[in-house]
N, C-alpha and C positions, 0 to 999 in steps of 0.2 A: 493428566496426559490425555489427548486426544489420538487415536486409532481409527484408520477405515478399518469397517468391517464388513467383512465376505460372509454372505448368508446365500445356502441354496438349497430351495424346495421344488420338487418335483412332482408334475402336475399328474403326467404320465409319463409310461416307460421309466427308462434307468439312465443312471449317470455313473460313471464306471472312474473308481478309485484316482485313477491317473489322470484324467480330464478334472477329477476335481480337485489334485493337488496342483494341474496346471493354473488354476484358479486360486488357489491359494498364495501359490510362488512371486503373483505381481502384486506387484507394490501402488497403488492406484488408491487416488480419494475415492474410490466411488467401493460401494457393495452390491454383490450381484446374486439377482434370485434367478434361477433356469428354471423352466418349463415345456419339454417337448409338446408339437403338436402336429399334426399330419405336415402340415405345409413348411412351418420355421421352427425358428426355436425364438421365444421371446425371453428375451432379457429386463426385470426390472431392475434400473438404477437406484439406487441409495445412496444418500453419505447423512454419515453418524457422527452427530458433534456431542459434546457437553453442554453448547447451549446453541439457542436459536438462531437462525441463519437466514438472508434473504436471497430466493435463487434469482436467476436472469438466464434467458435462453437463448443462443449464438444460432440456431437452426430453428426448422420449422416441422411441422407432423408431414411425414410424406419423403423428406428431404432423405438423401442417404449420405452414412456417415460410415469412414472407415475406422479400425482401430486403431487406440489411441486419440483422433481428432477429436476435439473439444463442442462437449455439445452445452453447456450450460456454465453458468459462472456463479458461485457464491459467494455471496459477502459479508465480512466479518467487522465487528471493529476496527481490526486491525489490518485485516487484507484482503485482497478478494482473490482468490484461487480458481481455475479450471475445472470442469469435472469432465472429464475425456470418457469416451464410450471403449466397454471392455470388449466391443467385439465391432465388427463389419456389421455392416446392415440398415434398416430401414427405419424412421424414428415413424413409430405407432402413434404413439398419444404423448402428451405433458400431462400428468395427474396432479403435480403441482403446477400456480398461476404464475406469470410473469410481474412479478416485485412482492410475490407472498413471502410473508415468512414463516416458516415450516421449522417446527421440533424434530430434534435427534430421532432417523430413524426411517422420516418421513419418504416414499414414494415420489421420485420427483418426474420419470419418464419408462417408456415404453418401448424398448429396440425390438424388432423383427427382424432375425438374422437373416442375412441372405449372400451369396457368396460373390455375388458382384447387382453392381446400380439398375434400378427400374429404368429404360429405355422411355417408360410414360411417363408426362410432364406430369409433375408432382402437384398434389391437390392445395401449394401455396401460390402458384402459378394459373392464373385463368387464364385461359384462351376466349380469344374473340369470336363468337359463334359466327357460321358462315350467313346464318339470317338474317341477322343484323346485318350486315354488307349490301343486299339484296331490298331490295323496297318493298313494302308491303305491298297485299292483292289491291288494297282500296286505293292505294297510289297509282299503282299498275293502269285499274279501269279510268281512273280519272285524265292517264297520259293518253287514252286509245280514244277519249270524247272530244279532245282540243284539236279544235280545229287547223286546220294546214296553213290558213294566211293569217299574217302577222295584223292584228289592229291596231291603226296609229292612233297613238294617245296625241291628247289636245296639248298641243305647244303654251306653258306659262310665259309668262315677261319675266324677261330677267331682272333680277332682283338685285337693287345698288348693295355691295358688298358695306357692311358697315365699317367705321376707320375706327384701325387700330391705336391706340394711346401710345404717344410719344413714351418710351421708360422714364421713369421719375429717378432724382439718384437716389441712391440707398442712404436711408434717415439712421444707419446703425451708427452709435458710438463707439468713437473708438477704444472705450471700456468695458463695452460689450463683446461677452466671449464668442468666437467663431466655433460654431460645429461644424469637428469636419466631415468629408464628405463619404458617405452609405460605400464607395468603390473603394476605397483605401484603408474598411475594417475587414474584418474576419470574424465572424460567432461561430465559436466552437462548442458543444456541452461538456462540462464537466466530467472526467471521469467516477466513476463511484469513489475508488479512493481518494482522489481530490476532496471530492465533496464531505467523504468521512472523515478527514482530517482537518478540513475547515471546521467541524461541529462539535469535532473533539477539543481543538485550540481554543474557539469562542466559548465551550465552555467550560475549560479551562478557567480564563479571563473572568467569567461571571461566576462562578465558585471560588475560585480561594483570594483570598488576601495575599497577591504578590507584587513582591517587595525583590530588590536586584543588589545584591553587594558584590564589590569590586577588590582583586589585589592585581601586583604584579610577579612573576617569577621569574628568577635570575635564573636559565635553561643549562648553564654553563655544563656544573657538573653532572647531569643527566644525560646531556649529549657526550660528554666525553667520555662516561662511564659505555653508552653504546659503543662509540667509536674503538674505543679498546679493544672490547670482546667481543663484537661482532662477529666477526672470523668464526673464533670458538665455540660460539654460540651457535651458528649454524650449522656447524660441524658436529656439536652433540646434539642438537632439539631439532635439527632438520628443518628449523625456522629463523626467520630474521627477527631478529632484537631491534621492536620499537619504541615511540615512546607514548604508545601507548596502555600498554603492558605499566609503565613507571604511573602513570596517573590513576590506572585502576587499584594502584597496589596503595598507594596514596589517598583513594578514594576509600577503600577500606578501612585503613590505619583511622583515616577521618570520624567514618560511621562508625567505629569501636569503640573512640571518646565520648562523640556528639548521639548518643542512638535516637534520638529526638528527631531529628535528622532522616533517618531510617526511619520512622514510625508513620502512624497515616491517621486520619478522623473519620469515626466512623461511628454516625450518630451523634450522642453523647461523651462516647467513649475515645477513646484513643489506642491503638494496637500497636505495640510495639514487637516489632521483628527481631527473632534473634536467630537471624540470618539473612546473607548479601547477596541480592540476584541484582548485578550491574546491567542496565539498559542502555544498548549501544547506539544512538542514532546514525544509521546509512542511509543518504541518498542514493536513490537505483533510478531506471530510466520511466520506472512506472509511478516514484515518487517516494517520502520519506517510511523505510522500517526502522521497528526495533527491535533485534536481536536480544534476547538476555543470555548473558554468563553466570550461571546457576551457581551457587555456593561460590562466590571468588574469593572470599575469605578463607577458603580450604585449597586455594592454587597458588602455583609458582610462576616467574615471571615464562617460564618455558609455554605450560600447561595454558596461560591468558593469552598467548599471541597466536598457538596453535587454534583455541578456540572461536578467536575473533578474525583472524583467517578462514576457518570452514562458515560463520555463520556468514560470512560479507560476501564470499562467493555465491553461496546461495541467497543471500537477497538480491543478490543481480545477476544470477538467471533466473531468477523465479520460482525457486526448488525449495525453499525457504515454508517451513510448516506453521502453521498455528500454535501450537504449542512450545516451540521455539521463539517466539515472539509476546507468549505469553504471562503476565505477571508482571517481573522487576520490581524492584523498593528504590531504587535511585538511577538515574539517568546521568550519562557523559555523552555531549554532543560539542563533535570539533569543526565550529567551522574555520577553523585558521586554515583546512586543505583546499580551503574555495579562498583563500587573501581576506576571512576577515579580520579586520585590526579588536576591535569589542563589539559587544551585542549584549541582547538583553531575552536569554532566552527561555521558553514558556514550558511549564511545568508539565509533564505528561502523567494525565489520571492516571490510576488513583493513589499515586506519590507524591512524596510533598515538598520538594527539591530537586536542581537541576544542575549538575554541573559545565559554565560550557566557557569550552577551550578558544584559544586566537592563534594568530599570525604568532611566529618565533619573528620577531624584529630587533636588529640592530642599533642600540641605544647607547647614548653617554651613560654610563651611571657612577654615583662616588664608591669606589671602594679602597677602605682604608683614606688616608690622604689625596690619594688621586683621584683622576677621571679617565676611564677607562670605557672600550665599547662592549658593551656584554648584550646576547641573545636573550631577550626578553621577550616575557609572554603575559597578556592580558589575561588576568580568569575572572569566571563569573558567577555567583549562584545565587540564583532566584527561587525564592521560598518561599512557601506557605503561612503567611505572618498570623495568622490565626492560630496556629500550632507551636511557632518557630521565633523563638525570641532574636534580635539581633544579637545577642551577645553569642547565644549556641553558633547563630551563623558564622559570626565573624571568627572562632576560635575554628569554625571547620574549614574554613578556607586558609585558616593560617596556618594549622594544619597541614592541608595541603600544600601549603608554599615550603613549608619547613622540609617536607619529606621528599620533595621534589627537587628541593635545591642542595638537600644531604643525603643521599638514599642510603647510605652507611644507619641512618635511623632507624630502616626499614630491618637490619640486620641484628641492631643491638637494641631493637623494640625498645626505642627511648622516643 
């Protein structure tokens, strides 16, 4: 579990019960030490992880910052979070560097309360001194020596312009590639999470031995078991019945046969988990989280759709914590909610399997004698072939095809 934690030592004077339980009552990444002193009150910023963290600073020393406004950003593996100033006032110093990374604990700034903004341009801001504007003394003497009449300089001959070369035409093949042109790009920098998820994915790629197998699922009776109880279901669980809820439950049933599946390399060794935290991948507008669903093997379809509704809300406002995002033994990622038909998708450390979802598409398929159109669905799971035989794989994805296509399974645990 990771927790901010509020720490307050007092330099001088007193700090009076109800002021420090107002400090305690908010809910804020950041920890706060007070110190009266004649003039303000200074505030040290903290925030307290479990592991090491790289800061970034949104403001400058001098700048002033209201409460709540964000003066710093930290960054995780997995996200980069705000850390918003617990009070009004003026930022003193940065005790942490810009791109350091600092241990749990660590001191990372210096607020000077103060109850409204310094009116003087702030010490990130120079002014152009009035000096510099004005010419030096030795310039001065030298304009009071020159003389009043102009001396005409000595007239040259004009000079024959040299001629310009006819254009030659362009010697480029026509299988030589065109660059185009400097006005019609854009360079943007990378956001930090961008950039953290690229290095997470590549090495990904250069660690495991992954390997992609394929089925299909006849969506028939999953959907119509929604469409039934729908209604009902919202009416007792105060949530809609997806189907996504049906695949985590499926996902489970999987990893209870296959736990090979669930397990991870580590070193030498191999660990196996005996227990299901589902990794949910949500695109948000800052870019990919993942949510875990702690213990899903101990939930109901009720209890899975409430939880993956509160966590997806919060990864898209950005209310989303560290420790909600932290761990997972197996990954499900849908991208059939963006139209795709298959894909082939990448393993997220340090789990050793991926399940990922497609499009619901309208297909001939035989069933029985006939041909009939049935709602089909492309599944995928890319694995750690170094841990992960094909056989384990291929039974977990049938598996999932089985309990998917019969969730009556899911009831008589066959």
């Amino acid at each position: 579990m990771i927790w901010p934690v509020i720490r307050r030592k007092i330099v001088s004077g007193g700090a009076s019960a109800s002021s420090l339980g107002q400090v305690l009552g908010r809910v804020r990444p950041v920890a706060v030490a007070s110190g009266h002193t004649s003039t303000a009150t200074e505030h040290i910023v903290f925030f307290v992880l479990f592991n090491s963290f790289k800061v970034f600073f949104c403001t400058e020393p001098g700048d002033y910052v209201g409460m709540d406004e964000p003066i710093a950003q930290i960054e995780t593996d997995k996200v980069t979070i705000d850390v918003a100033s617990p009070e009004a006032g003026i930022i003193k110093e940065f005790v942490a560097k810009e791109g350091d990374t600092v241990e749990p604990g660590t001191k990372i700034a210096v607020i000077s309360k103060s109850s409204e903004p310094d009116t003087h341009v702030a010490p990130s801001e120079k002014t152009p001194s009035k000096a510099a504007s004005e010419p030096a003394p030795a310039e001065k003497k030298v304009d009071k020596q020159m003389p009043k009449e102009e001396i005409p300089l000595p007239k040259e001959a004009p000079k024959e312009k040299p001629k310009v070369p006819s254009p030659q035409p362009s010697r480029t093949s026509a299988t030589e590639p065109q660059l185009p042109p400097k006005d019609r790009e854009r360079r943007v920098p990378m956001t930090r999470l961008r950039k953290r998820v690229a290095t997470r994915l590549k090495d990904s790629q250069n660690t495991f031995a992954l390997l992609t197998t394929f089925n299909e699922v006849d969506m028939t009776n999953l959907m119509k078991l929604r469409s039934d109880y729908k209604e009902a279901f919202v009416e007792k669980h105060g949530v809609k019945l997806g189907l996504m809820s049906g695949f985590v439950k499926a996902a489970v049933s999987g990893l209870q046969n296959q736990p090979i599946i669930n397990a991870v390399i580590d070193g030498d060794d191999i660990i196996y988990r005996d227990y299901i935290d589902i990794s949910i991948a949500v695109g948000t507008p800052k870019g990919l989280v993942v949510p875990v669903i702690r213990n899903a093997e101990k939930m109901n379809f009720a209890e899975i759709e409430k939880e993956i509704n509160t966590l997806a809300k919060k990864a898209n406002n950005g209310s989303i914590s560290i420790d909600e995002m932290a761990g997972g033994s197996f990954t499900i990622s849908n991208g059939g909610v963006y139209g795709s038909l298959i894909s082939t998708p990448i393993i997220n450390p340090p789990q050793s399997a991926i399940l990922g979802m497609h499009s619901i598409v309208s297909r001939p398929m035989v069933v029985g004698k006939e041909i009939l159109p049935r709602p089909m669905m492309y599944i995928a799971l890319t694995y750690d072939h170094r841990l992960i035989d094909g056989r384990e794989a291929v039974f977990f994805l049938r598996r999932i095809k089985d309990v998917v296509e019969d969730p009556r399974r899911l009831l008589l645990d066959i």
